[in-house]
Each structure stands twice: as C-alpha cells, then as structure tokens.
N, C-alpha and C positions, 0 to 999 in steps of 0.2 A: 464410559461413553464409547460406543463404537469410533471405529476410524471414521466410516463415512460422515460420521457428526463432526467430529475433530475439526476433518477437512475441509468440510462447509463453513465451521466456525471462521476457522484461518484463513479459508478462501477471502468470505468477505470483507472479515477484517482485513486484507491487502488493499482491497478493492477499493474499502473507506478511506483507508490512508491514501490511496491516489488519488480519491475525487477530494481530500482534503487539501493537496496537494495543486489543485486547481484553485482554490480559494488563496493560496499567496500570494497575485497583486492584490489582496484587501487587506495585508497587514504592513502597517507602520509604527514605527517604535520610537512615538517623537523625544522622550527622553535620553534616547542614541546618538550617538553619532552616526551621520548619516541614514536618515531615518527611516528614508524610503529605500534605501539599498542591505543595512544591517537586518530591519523586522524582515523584511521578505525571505531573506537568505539563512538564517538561525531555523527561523519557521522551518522552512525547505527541507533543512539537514535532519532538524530534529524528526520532523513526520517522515521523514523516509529512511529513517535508523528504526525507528519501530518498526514501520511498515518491512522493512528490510527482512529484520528478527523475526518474523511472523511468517514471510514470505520462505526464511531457510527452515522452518519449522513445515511448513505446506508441504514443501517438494521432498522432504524427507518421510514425511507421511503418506504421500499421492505424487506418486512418480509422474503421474498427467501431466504435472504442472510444470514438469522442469524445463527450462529454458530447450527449446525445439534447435534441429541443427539450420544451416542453412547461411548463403555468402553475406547477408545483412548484420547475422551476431556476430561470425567471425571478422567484417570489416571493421564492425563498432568495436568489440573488446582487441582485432590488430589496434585503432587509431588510439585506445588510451592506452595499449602498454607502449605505442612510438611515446604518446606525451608524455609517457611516464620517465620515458628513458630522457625525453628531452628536457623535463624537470631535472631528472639529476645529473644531469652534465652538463646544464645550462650555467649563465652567467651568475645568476644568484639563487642555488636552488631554495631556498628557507624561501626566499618569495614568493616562487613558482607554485613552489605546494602548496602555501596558507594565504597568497594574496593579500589585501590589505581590506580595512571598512568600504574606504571609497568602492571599489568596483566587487570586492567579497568572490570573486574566481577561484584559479588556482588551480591545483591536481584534486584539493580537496574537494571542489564541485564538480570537477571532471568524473571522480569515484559517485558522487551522488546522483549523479547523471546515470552513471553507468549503471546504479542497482536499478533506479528507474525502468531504465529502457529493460532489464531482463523481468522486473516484477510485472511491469505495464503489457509486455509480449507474452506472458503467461498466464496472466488470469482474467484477462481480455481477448476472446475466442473469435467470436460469433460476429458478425454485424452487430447484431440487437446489442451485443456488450457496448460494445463503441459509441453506437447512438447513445444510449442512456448515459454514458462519460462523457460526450459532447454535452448530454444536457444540461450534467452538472457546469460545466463550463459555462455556456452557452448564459446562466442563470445567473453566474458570477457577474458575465460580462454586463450583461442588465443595468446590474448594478455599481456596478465603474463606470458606463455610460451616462445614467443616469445621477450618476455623483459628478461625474461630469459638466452635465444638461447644468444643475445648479449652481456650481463653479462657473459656467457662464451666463447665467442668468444673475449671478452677482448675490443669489441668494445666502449660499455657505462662503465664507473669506476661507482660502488657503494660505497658508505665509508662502510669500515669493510667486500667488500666481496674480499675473496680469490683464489676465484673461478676461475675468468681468467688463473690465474699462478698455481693453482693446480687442477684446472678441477674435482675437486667436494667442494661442499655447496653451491652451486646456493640459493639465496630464492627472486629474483627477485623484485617485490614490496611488499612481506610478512614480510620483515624483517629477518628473521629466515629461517634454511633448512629445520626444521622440520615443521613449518608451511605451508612452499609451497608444500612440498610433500604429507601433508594431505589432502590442498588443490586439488593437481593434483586426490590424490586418489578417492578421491568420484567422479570428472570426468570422471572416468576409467568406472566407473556403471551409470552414465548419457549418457555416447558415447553409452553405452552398451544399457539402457532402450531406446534411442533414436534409435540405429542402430534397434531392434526388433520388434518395435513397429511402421515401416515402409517397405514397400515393393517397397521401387524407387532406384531401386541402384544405382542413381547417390548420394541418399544421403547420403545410405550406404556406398558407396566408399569414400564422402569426412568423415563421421565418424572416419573411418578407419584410414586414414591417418591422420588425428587429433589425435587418440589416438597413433598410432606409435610417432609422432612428441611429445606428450606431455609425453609419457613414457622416451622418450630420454631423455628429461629435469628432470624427476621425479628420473632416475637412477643417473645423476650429482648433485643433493642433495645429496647423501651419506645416507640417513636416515634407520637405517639398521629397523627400528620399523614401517615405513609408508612401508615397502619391506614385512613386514611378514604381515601388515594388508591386505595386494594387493594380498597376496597368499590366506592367508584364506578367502577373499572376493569371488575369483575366484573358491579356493573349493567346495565352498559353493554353489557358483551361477551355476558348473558345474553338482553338487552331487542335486540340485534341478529340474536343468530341465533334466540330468536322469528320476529320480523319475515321474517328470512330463509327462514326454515322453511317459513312459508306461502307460499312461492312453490315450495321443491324439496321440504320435506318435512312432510307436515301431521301427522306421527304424532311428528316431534321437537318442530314446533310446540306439541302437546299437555306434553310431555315439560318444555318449557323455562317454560310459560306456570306449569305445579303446580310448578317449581321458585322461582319469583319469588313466589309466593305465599307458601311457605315459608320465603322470604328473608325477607319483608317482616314475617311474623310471629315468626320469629325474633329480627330487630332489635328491633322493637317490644316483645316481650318483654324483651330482655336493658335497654333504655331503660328501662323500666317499674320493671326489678328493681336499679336502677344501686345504689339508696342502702341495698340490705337487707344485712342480716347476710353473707349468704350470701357475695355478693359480694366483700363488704372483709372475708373470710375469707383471700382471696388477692390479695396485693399487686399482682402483675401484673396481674391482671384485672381489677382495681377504679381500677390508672393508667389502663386505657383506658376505662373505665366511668367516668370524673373528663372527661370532654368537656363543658365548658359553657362559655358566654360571659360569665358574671361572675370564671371563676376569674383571679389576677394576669397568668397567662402570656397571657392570650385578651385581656385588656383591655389590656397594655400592647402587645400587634397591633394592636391596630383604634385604639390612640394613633398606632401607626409609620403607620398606612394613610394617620389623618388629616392626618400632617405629610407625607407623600409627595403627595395631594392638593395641599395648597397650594402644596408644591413644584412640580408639574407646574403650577398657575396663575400660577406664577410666571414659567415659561419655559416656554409650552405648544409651539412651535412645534418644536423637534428638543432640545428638554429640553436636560438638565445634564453630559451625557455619560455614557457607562457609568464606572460604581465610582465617580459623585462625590455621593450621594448623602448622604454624612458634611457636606458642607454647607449644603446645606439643608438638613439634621435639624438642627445647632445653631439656623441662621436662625429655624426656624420650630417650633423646641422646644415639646413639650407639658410644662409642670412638672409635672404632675403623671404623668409617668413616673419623673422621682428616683427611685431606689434601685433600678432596674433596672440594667440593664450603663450604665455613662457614655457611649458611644459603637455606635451603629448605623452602620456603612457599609454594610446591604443594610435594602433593605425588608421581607424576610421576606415577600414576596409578587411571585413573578418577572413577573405581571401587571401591577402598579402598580410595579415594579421598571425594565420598559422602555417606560412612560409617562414616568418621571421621565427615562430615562436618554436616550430617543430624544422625549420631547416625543409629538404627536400625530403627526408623520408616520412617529416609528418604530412606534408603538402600531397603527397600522392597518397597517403592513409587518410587523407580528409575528403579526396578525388575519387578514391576507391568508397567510401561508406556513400559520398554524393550518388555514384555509380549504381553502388547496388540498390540506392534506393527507387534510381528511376528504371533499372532493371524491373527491379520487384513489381513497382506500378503500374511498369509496360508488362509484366506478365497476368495481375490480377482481370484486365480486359482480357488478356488471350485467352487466359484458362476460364473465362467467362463466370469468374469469381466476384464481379460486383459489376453492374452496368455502367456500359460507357460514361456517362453524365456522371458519375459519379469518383469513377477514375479520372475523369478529368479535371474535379474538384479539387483530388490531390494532386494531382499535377500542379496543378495553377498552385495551391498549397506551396509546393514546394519551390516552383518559379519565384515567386511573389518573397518569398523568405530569401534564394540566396541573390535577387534581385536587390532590396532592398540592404541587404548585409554589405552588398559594395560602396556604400558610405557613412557605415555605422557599425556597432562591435555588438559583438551579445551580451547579454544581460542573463540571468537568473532565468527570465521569463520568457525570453527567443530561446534559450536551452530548452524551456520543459515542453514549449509547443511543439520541436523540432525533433525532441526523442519520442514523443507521442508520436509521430508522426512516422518516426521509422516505426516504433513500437506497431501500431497499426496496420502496416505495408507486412511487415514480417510474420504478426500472430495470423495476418488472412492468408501471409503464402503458405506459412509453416503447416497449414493445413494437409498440406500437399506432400507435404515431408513426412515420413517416420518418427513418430515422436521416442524421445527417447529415453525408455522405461528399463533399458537394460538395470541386474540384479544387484547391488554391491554389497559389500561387508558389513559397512557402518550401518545399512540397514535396519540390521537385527535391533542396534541400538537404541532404534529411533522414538523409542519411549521415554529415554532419558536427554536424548540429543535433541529431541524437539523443544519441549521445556525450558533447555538451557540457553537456543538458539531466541525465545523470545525473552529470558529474562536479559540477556547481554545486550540485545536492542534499546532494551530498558535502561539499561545501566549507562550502556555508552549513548543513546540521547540524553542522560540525565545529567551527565558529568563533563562530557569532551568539552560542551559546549559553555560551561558557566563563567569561568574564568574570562575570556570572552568578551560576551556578556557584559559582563561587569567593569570589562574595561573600557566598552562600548559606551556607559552612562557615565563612566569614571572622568573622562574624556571631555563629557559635556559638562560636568560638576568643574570642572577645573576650570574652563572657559569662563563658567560662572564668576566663580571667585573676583573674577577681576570686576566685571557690571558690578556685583554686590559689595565693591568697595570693602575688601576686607584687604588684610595686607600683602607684603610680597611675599609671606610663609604661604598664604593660602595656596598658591599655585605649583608653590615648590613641595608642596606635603600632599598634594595630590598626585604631581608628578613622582610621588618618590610611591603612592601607592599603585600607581599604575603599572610600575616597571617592576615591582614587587610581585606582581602575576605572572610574569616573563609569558607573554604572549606577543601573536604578530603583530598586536596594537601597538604595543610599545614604540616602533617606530615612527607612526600618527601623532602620537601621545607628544613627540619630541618635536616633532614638527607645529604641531600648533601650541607649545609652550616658547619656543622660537617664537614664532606669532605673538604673542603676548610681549616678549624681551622687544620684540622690533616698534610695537605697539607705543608702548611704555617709551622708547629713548626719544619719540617722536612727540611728545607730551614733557619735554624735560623742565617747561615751565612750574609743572606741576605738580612733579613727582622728583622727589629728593632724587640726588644724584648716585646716593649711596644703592639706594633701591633699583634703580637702573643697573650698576654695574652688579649690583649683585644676579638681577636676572640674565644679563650677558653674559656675565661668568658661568651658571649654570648653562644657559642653553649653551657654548662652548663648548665643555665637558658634554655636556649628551650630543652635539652633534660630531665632535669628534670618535665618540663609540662605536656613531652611526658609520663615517668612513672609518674605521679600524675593520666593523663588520663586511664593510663591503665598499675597498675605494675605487670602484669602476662606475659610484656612481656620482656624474659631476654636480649632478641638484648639490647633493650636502656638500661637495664641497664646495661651490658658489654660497651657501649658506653658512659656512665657517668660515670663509671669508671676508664675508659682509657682517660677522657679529664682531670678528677680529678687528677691523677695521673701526665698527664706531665706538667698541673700548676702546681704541688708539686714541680715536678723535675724543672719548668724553675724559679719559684717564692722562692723555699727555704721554701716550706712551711708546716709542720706539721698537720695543721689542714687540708689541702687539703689531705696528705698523709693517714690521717686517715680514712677519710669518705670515700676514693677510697675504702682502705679496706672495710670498713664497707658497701658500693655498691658490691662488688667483694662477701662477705660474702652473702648478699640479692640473689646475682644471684644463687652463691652455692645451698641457701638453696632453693632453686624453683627449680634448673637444675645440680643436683650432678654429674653428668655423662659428662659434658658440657667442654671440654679441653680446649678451649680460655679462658674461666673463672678464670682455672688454672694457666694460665700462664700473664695472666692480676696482677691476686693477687701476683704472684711470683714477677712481675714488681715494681711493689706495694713495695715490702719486700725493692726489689735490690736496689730503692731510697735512700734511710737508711742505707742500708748495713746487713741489715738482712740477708745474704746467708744461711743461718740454714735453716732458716722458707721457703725460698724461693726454696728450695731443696725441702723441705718433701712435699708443694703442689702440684708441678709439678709430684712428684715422686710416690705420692698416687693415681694419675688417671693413669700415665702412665703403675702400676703396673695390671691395670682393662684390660688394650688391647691383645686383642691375635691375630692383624693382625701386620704389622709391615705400621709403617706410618713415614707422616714426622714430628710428634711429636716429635720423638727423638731426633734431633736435636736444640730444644727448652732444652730437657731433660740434656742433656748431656752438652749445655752451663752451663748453671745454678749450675751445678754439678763441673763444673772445678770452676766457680769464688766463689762458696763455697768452693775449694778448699780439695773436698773430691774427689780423683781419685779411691780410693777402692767402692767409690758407681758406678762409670762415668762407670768401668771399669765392675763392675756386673751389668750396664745398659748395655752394649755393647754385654755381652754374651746373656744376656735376650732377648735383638731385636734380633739379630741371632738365637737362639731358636725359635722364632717365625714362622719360615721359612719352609716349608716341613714339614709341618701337613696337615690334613685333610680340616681345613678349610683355608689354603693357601698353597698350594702343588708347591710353587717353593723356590728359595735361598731367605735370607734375606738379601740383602745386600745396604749399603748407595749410594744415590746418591752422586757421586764425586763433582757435585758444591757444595751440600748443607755441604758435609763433609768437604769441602775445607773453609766452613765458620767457622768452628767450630774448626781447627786446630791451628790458630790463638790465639784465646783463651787461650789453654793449652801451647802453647810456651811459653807466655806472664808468665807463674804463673812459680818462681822459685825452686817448688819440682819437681828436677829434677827426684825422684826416685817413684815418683807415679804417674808425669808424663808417666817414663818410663812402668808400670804396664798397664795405658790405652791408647796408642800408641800402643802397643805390642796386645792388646787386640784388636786392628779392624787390625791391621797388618797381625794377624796369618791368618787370612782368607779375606782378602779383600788387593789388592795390586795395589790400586787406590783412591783419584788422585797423579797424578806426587808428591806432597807434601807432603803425607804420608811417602815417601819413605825420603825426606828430612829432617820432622820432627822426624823420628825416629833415624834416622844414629844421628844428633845434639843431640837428648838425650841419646844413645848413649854412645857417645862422653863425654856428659857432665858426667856422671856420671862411667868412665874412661873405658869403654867397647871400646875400639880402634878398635881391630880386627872386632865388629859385624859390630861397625860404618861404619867402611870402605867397608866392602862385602855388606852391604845394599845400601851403594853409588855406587858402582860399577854399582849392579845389575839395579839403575834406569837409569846409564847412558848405559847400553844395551838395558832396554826395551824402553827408551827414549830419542832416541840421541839425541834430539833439547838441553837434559839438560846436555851434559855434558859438557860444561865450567862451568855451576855452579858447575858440581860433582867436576870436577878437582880443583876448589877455596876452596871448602867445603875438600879433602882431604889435603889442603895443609895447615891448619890449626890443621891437626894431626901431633903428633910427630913420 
C-alpha cells in the first residue's frame, strides 16, 4: 500500500478514536466501584492508548501531522512537566500519579490528557474538521439529555437519583448533578460555535432547539455553580462580539449592546425579587435565587479556600502534589466546619485546587496555558481566521468553564472539553505557523517503527489497565459478601485478593473492609463476638500498612484509632486502649485543629472511665469555634457523664453566644433531634440540682423538642420545685397537645 494510503488509514483511525472519546459520559460500569467515575475513566485511557499508537505511527509516516510549534503546546506540555515534577516531590507521590477509583486523576490522566491535546491539534485542521467532532458530541449529548428527560419524567429509575419525585438533581449517565450540568454547559458554546459558523438554517433551527431541550434538563440539575458559569460564559460571549462588531459589524454592534442591557436588567431584577413570594412559589427557581455568601454551603467554601491558602504557605514552591490536598485540610483544619462532610480531598475551587497541588510554579503554568489560550482566541478574530460570532462562542466557552471551576474540581469530562478546546484554538492558529516537517534519522525506519508504535498501543491498552479493573469489581464483590450473608472469611479472602494485584486500589480496598469491621461491631447483638474482633484485628493490620506507607495522613490514622479503641472496649483491653491514645495523640500532633480527633481520644478516655480527661479534650477544641456546629453535642454528652453540669451549662451559653455575630448573623440554636439525643443522658445522672442548672440553661432560650419540656418540669419536681414543674408541664401540653396524657401522668405524680 502506498504511504498516501497508510496515512489516510491512520489518519482516520485517530480521528475515530477521538470522536469515541466523546461518547465517555455514556459509560458506567455498575459492577465497579464507583461506577460512574471508574467506566468513564478506564474507557478514556484505553481509547487514547490506541488512538495514541496510531497517532505515533501517522506522524512518523506524514510529517503534516506532527504536533505544529506555537506558545499554546509549549504552555500545555511546560504545565504537565511542572505537575509532573510536583508529583514527585509532592507529599504522597504513589498518589499523585495513579489517584484513587473515587475521583480516577492523577499524573496518570494528566499524560492522557496530554496525548489528547497533541492527537486532537493534529488531525483536526480545518473548521469543517471541528464541526463534524462537534457533531459527534453534540449527538452524544442528545442522548444524556434525553436519558435525562426520562430520569425526570420518572420513566427509567436510577439508583440514588431523586429527581423523578423532586424534579431537580437530574445527572443522567454522569452520576452526579453537577457533572452533568458541566457537562450540558460547555454544549451551550458548542450549539453556539456550531449555530455561527453556519448559514443553513435548517441547521440552525435544529441548534436551537437542542440547546432549549438541553437547558431544560441543565436547569433540573439544580447546580446553582454550573448557573453562574452559563451566565458569565454568556457575558462574556455577548460583551465580545459587541466589541467585535464594531470593527465588521456596527448594526450587530447595536443589536448586542440593547441585548446586555437587558441582561443586566433582567438579573438585577430577578436579584432584587430573590426573597418575594413569587419566587419561593417554585422550588426550583428560588434554589437558584438562594445565592448568597452567608448561606452554610458558601461559608463552609470560603472555610475550604482558607485552609487551601495556608496550605499553599505551607509548600508554596511546586505544592503538595495533585489529589493530596486531604492533608493539609486535616493539618490546617477550620473547626468550625464540623458537621460538614469529615473529609475534603478537593478544594472545590480548581484555582486554589492547582496552587495547592503544583505550589507557585504550577499556578503560573496553569496562568500561562489560561493565557495562551485567550491570546490564541483573541488572535483567531484578528487574523480574521473565524468570525467574530464565533470567536466569541469560544470565549464565552472558556469563560463559562473557568467561571464555573471556582466551586467545583474537574472531572474526566471538564478535562476532555477543555483540551478540546485549547486543541481547537491551536490547530486554527497553528495554521499560521510553520509546520514542522523538518528531516530525522529514525525516519528511514518508519516501516518498521510505525507498526510497532501501533501494536504497543495495543499491548499497553490491553494490559496496564486490567489488574485494575479487576480490582475495581473485586471491591464490590467483597462489599457483597457481607448482604449475602456468608461468613467473616468471605471479606477477608476477598481482601486478601485484592491486595494480591498490588494496585492503587488496594488502599480503597482497606478502607471499605474497615467499613464493614465498623459495620459489624455496631450489630454485636448479632454477630459473635469472635467474628467481630476478628475483623478489627484485620482492618488494624491493613490500616496500620496504610500509615506505615504514608503517616502524614491523619484520616488512617483517626481510623486506627477508632478500630483500636472498640477492640479495647469489646476485648477488655488495656493495651489496645493505650495505643488508640497514643494513635489519637499522633493525629493531634500532625492536625491540632481536627475535632473527630478530639473526640476519638475523648472515646478513648470514656472506655476506662476517665470522664476528667475526656471533658477537657473535647472541651479544648470546642472552646477554638466561633460558628456554632453539631459539635456540641459531642461536647455536651461528654460533660454530663463527667458529670460536671456547671461546665455543660457554660457550654450551653457559649454555643448561644455564637449566634448573631458578624461571622454568623442568625440565632444559635440546637437541633431538636440531635438535642433530644443528648437529654437522655442527663436524666440518666442523679444530680438532680446541676442537672437542673443545664436544662434550665437551653430552656431559657430554646423551647424544643417536646422533651425538653419533660425533662425539665421531672427535675423540677425532683429537686421539690412543684409549682415551676407543673406550669412547665402545662405549658407543653398547650404547645403540644399529642402530649398531654403523658403531661397529665407526669402531674399526677405531684403532690
């Protein structure tokens, strides 16, 4: 076969493998761990190892195709050899480079990425190329929309979506709301560069209705962050081809100038109307009309921002590595986030996300690739290489992407639209550049060297990834075991096959056979005692492995702590009870600030009966908080079975103090279930009279739940106050009538 054949061959074949590439939000691999993040991510790697092989076999054949010069590749391959570096002298590199199931990153995706962006800017020239790879997209998305559409019509059931019955969190085949709506977004400026870069308006019309249909679906996600990306994307895209206008067209310029006015007064209205009736008439409208910076979700962001800060001061130079960001959050722990999720491993802001991860020289290599790109897209209008309207598409494109990335991390699928996207800026500038055909050696070879370059594509998609794989399912086979009621070998003969592949599942693997030991001692009615301690003893052993491999990180060791610990408490055992502490101490000293910690060691104490000691640690973080969390009622048990009610009781005023300040301007007041757990408690201890001091103390201001009112009138009572008892029973059987046969029992027990 001629070259010219070869090269056609291989050409397209890259081509296919990118637009297959496109079709990855449509795979889940429910058999996986993690189903919707493992299928997507294997898929990814495998189709662009082939594609890859094919792509080195092209350019050794047809010098055309090889990566063109120009400051957008050299930004993109400077930013992964900084991460690369920041990988290996980061805090955990094994992590860095292969990540975990849960989020599947890593150096390893950053490489996958990177062959991407050089296959994508090579054999994607033309316009006409790009539209026709839009289409493939474009055709996908249909179809996620649409699988969507039915997920809230209730037609198809998803496990874990809610959507049907509440008509928002749609995430289709993404997994997640906020995935698919990131997803829809960058469609919004694909309908857009596609409807512009076309004059048929049959095609423009079905555009059109594509993006109405798929906004519909993007508004039943709920994602109020992928909402503000989608506006400033549009800002952006509107306030450029303005601009642009006045140079080719001044009658659009008109046109776009009375349309931003109308933006402007639109928002501003719908701001103005956020809190009226109208509004919180419909749920949906009024989640996104719910944007402000006091509410919990917005303040415990700008907590994660402040510990990502410190963190980057910590290590400003090439930071902590990508995905190690789990440790310096406990390091530099805000307490007053408690009762949020226990564990952040992203910053929720991909910004301050590759400050922390690359330090300073990845931050200005991520500033620099942002740079060239909207260089690139401000050059393709000058060099009058694609019309205004359409450069403005990618603008808004790219607006709209790092808009939205300021409260959320990338995924697999914000990577692939965002190397397309430089991919795209670059193949149109590179145009303009010197392609670079110069002669080499290996050349001559390229008979032999092409061949080989596709079969090692082959080899290494066939092999890297199996093990994997397998551990991926291994993972969910062993969770099984437990539902399927087989014995405690089953879970330990799974684990012992998982770890047997030595892969970077291994440490998931341990984490949720943990899970299961924690499962299991919480069922002790049920489950022989032997079987229990046999599963703590193992999870021990593997999480001790876990910190051997790496003790800077304080999750495992709050996790060996707390399995040490309830051997102590199920076995009787001192020596267990000590080294919890002596783990619980290790965490402190790495992560002072870190409240589970606190209350791990307090656990620690309460085995023994140490309530003293078990007081003052809980009592020494809790005195650090100045928001009011569900801490307190950790705080406040611990205090009654110490049996000090003069501290419970100036814990009570303190959380109410908290309340209507500056940095939380509403009431401080206890949630009624969790307060209703904690009332129990103090019934239980026979000082009736400091009892009565901290009952009295969440009473004077808080007259909920139903209980409160019960346990106060009985101590009361107990300590001969008759007259208060009885008006306080009274008063619960008027705010509560369901209770008053019990008020009427409880009075009849007065004299």
């Amino acid at each position: 076969m001629r070259q010219s054949g070869i090269s056609t061959i291989l050409l397209w074949g890259v081509r296919v493998g990118i637009w297959l590439l496109l079709c990855t939000p449509l795979v889940v691999a429910p058999t996986w761990f993690f189903p919707y993040i493992t299928g997507k991510n294997f898929f990814f790697r495998i189709v662009t190892e082939l594609a890859f092989g094919m792509w080195l076999a092209l350019i050794l054949v047809d010098a055309q195709y090889r990566p063109r010069r120009g400051f957008m590749l050299y930004a993109f391959l400077g930013f992964i050899v900084v991460m690369g570096l920041a990988t290996f002298f980061g805090i955990d590199p094994y992590n860095s480079f292969w990540s975990n199931y849960e989020r599947m990153e890593g150096m390893v995706t950053y490489l996958h990425v990177a062959a991407l962006f050089l296959m994508a800017s090579s054999v994607f020239r033309t316009l006409a190329d790009w539209r026709l790879t839009f289409h493939v997209s474009v055709a996908v998305s249909l179809i996620i929309a649409g699988y969507g559409f039915l997920e809230l019509m209730n037609i198809i059931t998803i496990p874990g979506s809610t959507a049907g019955a509440s008509g928002i969190g749609i995430f289709s085949r993404l997994g997640n709301q906020i995935y698919l709506a990131a997803y829809l977004l960058f469609h919004f400026f694909i309908l857009g560069f596609l409807y512009f870069s076309t004059r048929v308006i049959w095609w423009r019309i079905a555009y059109a209705l594509l993006g109405v249909f798929e906004f519909y679906i993007f508004i039943h996600t709920g994602t109020r962050g992928a909402l503000i990306g989608l506006v400033v994307g549009l800002a952006v895209s509107i306030a450029l081809l303005f601009l642009f206008s006045l140079r080719d067209n001044k009658r659009i310029a008109v046109y776009t100038g009375t349309l931003m006015v109308i933006g402007i007064i639109l928002l501003s209205a719908f701001y103005m109307l956020r809190d009226s009736a109208f509004i919180k008439r419909y749920p949906l409208v009024h989640r996104f009309a719910d944007i402000n910076l006091q509410s919990s979700t917005a303040q415990s962001r700008i907590m994660i921002w402040g510990i990502a800060k410190e963190a980057f001061l910590a290590r400003p130079l090439l930071g902590w590595g990508p995905g190690n960001f789990i440790i310096p959050y406990a390091m530099y722990y805000n307490p007053n986030l408690y009762g949020n999720e226990p564990w952040f491993d992203r910053v929720h802001n991909m910004h301050f996300e590759w400050l922390v991860a690359g330090g300073i020289v990845g931050f200005l290599a991520y500033v620099a690739l942002i740079g060239s790109c909207i260089g690139m897209i401000w050059r393709l209008w000058r060099k009058r290489v694609l019309p205004g309207s359409v450069v403005a598409a990618l603008g808004g494109f790219l607006a709209a992407y790092l808009a939205q990335n300021t409260f959320v991390f990338d995924t697999i699928i914000t990577y692939l639209f965002f190397v397309l996207l430089l991919s795209l800026v670059h193949s149109l500038s590179a145009e303009y550049e010197q392609a670079v055909t110069k002669t080499y050696g290996y050349q001559r070879y390229a008979a032999v060297l092409a061949p080989l370059c596709i079969v090692l594509g082959i080899v290494f998609a066939s092999t890297m990834h199996t093990k994997q794989m397998r551990v991926a399912g291994g993972i969910i086979t062993m969770l099984n075991t437990v539902s399927s009621g087989k014995t405690v070998f089953g879970p330990t003969n799974e684990l012992d096959a998982i770890i047997a592949q030595k892969t970077f599942g291994t440490s998931e693997a341990r984490e949720r056979f943990v899970d299961i030991a924690f499962e299991a001692s919480r069922h002790s009615e049920q489950i022989p005692k032997s079987d229990i301690l046999l599963l703590l003893s193992r999870g021990i052993e593997e999480i001790q492995s876990e910190v051997s491999r790496n003790p800077s990180n304080v999750r495992s060791l709050i996790t060996l702590g707390k399995l040490l610990q309830l051997r102590a408490a199920i076995a009787q055992s001192l020596s267990d009870r000590d080294e919890s502490i002596a783990v619980y101490e290790q965490a402190l000293a790495a992560a002072p600030r870190y409240p589970s910690t606190y209350i791990g060691l307090a656990e620690a104490y309460l085995v023994t009966g140490e309530t003293k000691k078990a007081s003052e640690a809980v009592d020494s973080i809790f005195q650090q908080m100045v928001f009011p969390n569900t801490f307190v009622y950790s705080l406040l048990t611990v205090s009654i079975l110490d049996n000090d009610f003069d501290k419970a009781a100036a814990q009570v005023k303190r959380f109410r103090s908290l309340g209507n300040t500056e940095v939380y301007p509403r009431d401080a007041v206890f949630e009624s279930d969790k307060l209703g757990g904690v009332i129990p408690y103090a019934m239980r201890n026979p000082n009736s009279a400091g009892r009565e001091q901290f009952l009295d103390a969440i009473f004077e201001f808080q007259k909920r739940p139903p209980s409160i009112f019960l346990a106060v009138s009985r101590t009361k009572a107990e300590v001969g106050k008759f007259d208060e008892a009885r008006k306080i029973a009274l008063q619960l059987a008027e705010r509560y009538p369901d209770y008053k046969e019990e008020v009427d029992e409880l009075l009849r027990t007065f004299p």
